[in-house]
N, C-alpha and C positions, 0 to 999 in steps of 0.2 A: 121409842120412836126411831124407826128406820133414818141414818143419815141421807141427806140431799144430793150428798155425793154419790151415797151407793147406784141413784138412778142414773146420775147424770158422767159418773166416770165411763160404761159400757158406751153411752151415745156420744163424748166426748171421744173415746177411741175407733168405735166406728166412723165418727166424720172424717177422722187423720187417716184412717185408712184409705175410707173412698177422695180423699185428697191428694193422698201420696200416688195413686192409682192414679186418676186422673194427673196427675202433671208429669208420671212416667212414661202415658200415653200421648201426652202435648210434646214431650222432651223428644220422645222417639221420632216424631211424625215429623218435629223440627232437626234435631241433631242426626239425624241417621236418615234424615232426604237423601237418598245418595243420585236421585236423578238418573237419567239413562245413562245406558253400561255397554262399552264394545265390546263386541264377543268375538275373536276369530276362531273358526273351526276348519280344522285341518292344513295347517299351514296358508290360513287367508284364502281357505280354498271359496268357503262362505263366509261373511262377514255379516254379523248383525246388530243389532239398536234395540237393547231391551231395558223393560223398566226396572232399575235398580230397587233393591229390600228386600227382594222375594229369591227361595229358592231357585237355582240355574235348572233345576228340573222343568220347575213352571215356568220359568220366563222363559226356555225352546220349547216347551207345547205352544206358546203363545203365536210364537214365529212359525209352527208349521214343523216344528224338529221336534218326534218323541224318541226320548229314550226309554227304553223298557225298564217298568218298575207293577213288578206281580202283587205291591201292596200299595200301591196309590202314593207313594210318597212317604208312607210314614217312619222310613228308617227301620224296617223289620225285614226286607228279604235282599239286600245286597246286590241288585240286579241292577241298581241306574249308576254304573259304574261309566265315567268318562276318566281320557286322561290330561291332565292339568299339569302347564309347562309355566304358569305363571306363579311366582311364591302368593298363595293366598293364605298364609300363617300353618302354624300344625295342624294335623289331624286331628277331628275330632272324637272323643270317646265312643260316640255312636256310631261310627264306621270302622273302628278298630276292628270288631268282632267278624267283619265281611270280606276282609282286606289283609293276605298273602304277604307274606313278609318281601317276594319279586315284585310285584304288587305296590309294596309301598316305596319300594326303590324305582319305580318307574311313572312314579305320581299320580297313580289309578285312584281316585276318591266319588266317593259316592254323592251324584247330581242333588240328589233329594237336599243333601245338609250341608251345600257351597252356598250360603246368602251372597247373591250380587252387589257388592261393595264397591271394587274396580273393574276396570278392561282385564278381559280372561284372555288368554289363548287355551282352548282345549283340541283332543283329537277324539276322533267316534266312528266308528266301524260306517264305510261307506253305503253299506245296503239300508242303514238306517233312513236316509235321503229319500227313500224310496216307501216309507213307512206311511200311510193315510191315515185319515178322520173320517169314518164313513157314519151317517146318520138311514139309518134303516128303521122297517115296522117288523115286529115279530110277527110272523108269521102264524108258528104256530106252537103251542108248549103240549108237551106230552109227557104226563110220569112214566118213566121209565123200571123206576123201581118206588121202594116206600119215601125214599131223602133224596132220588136223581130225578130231575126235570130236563129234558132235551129243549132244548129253547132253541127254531128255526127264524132268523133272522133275514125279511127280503131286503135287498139295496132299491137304491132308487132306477127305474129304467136305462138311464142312461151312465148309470155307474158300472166295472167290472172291477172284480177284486181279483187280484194277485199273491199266492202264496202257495209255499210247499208242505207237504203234508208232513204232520210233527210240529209247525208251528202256531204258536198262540195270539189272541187279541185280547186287547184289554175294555173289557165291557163296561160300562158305565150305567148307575144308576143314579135318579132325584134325588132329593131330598126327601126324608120321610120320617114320621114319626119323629122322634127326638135327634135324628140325625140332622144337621143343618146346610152340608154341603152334598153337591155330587161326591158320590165315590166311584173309585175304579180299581177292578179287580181283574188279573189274569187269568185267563181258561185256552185252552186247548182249543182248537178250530177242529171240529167231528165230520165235519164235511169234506168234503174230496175237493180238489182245486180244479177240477172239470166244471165243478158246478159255480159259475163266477157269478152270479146274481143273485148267493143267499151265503150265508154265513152261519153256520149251527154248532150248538155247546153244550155239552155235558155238566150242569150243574149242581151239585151237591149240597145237601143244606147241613151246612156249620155249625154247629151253636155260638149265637153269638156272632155269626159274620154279616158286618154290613148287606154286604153286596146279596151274600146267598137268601139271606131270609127277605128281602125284599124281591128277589126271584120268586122265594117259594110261597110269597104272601101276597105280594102287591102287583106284581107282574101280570099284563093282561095281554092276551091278543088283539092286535091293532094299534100295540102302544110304539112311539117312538121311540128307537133306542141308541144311543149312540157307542160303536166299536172305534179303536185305532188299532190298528195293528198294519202286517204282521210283524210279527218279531219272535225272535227265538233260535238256536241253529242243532234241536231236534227233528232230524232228519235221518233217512235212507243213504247211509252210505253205497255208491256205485261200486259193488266187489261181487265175487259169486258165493261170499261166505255166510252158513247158515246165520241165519236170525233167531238168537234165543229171546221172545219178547217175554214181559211179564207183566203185569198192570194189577189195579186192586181197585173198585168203586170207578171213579169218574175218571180213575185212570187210562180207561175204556178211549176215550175222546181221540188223541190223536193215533192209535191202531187202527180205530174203523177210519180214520179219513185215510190213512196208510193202505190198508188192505184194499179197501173201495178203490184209491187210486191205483195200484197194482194190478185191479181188473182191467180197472177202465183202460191203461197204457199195455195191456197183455204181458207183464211179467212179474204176474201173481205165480207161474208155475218152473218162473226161472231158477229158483233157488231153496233150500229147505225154510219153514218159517216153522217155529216152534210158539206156540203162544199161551203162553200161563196166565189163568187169571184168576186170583183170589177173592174170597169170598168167608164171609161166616157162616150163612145160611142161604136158602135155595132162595128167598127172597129179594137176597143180593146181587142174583145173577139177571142177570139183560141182556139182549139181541141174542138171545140161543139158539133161535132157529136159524139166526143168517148163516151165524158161527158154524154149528154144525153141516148147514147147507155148505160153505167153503170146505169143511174138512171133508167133506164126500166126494164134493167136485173138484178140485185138487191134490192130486197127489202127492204136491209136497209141501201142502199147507196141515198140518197139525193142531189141533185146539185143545188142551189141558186146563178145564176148569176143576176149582178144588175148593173144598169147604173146609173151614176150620173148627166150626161147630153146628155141624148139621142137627138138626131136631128130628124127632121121630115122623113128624108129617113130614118131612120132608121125600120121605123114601127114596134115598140117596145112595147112588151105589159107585159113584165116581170115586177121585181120589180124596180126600181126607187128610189134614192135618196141615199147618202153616205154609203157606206157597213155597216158602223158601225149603220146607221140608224136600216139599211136591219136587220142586225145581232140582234140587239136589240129588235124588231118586232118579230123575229121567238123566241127569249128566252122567251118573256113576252108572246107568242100567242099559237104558236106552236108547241114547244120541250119541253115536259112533263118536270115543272119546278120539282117531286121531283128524275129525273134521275139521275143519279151521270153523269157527264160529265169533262172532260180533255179538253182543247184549243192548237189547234196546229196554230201557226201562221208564217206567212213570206210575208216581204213585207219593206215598208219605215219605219224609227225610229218613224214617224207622228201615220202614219196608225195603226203601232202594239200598242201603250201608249194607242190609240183612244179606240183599239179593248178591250185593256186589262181591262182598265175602263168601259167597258160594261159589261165584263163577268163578275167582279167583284160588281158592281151593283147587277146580277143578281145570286149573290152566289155563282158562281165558284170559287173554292179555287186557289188564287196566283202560290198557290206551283204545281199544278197541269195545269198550264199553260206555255206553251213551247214554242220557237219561235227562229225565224231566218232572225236575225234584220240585212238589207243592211246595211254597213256602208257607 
């Protein structure tokens, strides 16, 4: 005969569990009340009243203050960096990895992993102030290639959006399938900032990304959608020095709202643009005809697409082999090596390090090189 115990010790241990569970939840929600929390930002410039326990990320979305975070919060891409003048204890291990050794001498810590405890004082780049919530309906989605969807986003009549080309919003999606919360994810603005009553994105389907796969499955035309932005300071430097760009996939996004905007303000012809864009196969490539229509109509617009692994349907007779290859050919052959030249890049963490060591190589100064690394 089976012991009495044997049944009853498993359900004996699961009840202490769901016990010890529940009173850690009752302890929290009493011992760790911390009540509202004074926030000064920027030397008392804004003063705020937010609900204490929660991430200082969430509690200034709350107030109307985002700080930019290209992974919704969850401590993977470094970006919701404020600086804190208040001791709020050491660093935690999950922003070591984001966080410059100048960096942590000057109290720079990542918003997403500050739990509101006491009165903060932080400081935050001014232009953030100026950052919206904008709830729009998509307009209209268009595959672009076999894994890009263009996602055209209207505002509402009485809304204008503000922003420079280069930079991104962060798009929000429901709740779905076994995901429980909205999520929000960074993308590039593909749109020219002429066009203020729409907002459009280059989206790529991830494996495995929240945000993208509910893009590329659940996303309808006429759905409500809600963007914040902008934010970012991938931009068009004011020089006359050539533009080496490079881009790869949906890296696409902020050169056409660049290029588009250079038309629109007339000095698309003021300067050399070289623009690389990588691919594996011819299936990878989008907006060809625009592209090549600029390279015609512009004298000193240039367009270098290149395939890494063209297929025999393909019949492919352009250049061939890793962009960085591509890109390194045209520096050493090509692009008058004593021009002064600037690198605008956007693409994977691989792709941009690959590019940057090329330009480098070929005397492009570091500091003169700009980019807009996926996280």
């Amino acid at each position: 005969m089976v012991p009495f115990a044997y049944f009853t010790a498993p359900l004996a241990v699961g009840a202490i569990s769901a016990a010890l569970a529940a009173l850690i939840s009752v302890t929290d929600k009493i011992v760790n009340n911390y009540g509202d929390i004074d926030v000064a930002i920027n030397d008392g410039k804004k003063e705020l009243t937010i609900k204490g326990g929660q991430p200082l990320l969430f509690g200034l979305a709350e107030e109307g203050i985002f700080i930019p975070s290209a992974c919704g919060g969850r401590g993977s891409c470094g970006t919701c960096k404020v600086q804190v003048s208040t001791d709020i204890g050491p660093v935690m291990p999950t922003e070591l990895p984001f966080l410059e050794k100048k960096e942590l001498e000057e109290g720079i810590r990542l918003s997403c992993q500050i739990k509101l405890k006491q009165p903060l004082s932080i400081a935050i780049p001014e232009e953030l102030f100026n950052v919206r919530d904008y709830i729009g309906i998509v307009e209209r989605i268009n595959d672009v290639t076999h894994d890009i969807k263009e996602v055209y986003v209207k505002l509402p009549d009485d809304t204008d959006v503000t922003f420079v080309s280069g930079q991104y919003g962060q798009f929000e999606v429901p709740p779905y399938d076994k995901v429980k919360e909205a999520t929000m994810r960074a993308y590039s603005m593909s749109s020219p900032p002429s066009d203020t009553k729409h907002l459009e994105f280059l989206i790529r389907l991830v494996p495995g990304g929240i945000v993208t796969t509910y893009v590329h499955t659940n996303l309808q035309e006429g759905q409500k959608i809600r963007v914040v932005g902008p934010f970012g300071d991938f931009y068009v430097r004011d020089t006359d020095m050539a533009m080496i760009c490079v881009a790869g996939g949906s890296g696409m996004a902020p050169f056409k709202s660049i290029f588009q905007n250079r038309i629109d303000d007339g000095t698309i012809n003021d300067r050399d643009i070289w623009y690389f864009f990588g691919a594996r196969t011819k299936k990878d490539l989008f907006y060809l005809d625009w592209l090549y229509e600029l390279d015609r109509t512009y004298e000193r617009f240039h367009f270098i697409p290149a395939l890494s692994e063209p297929q025999a349907e393909d019949e492919w007779d352009g250049p061939t082999g890793l962009i960085t290859e591509v890109l390194g050919s045209y520096l050493q052959e090509t692009i008058p090596t004593e021009q002064a030249k600037e690198g605008y890049l956007c693409g994977s963490p691989g792709m941009l390090d690959a590019c940057m060591a090329v330009m480098q190589q070929h005397k492009m100064d570091p500091e003169r090189i700009y980019f807009d690394k996926f996280a």
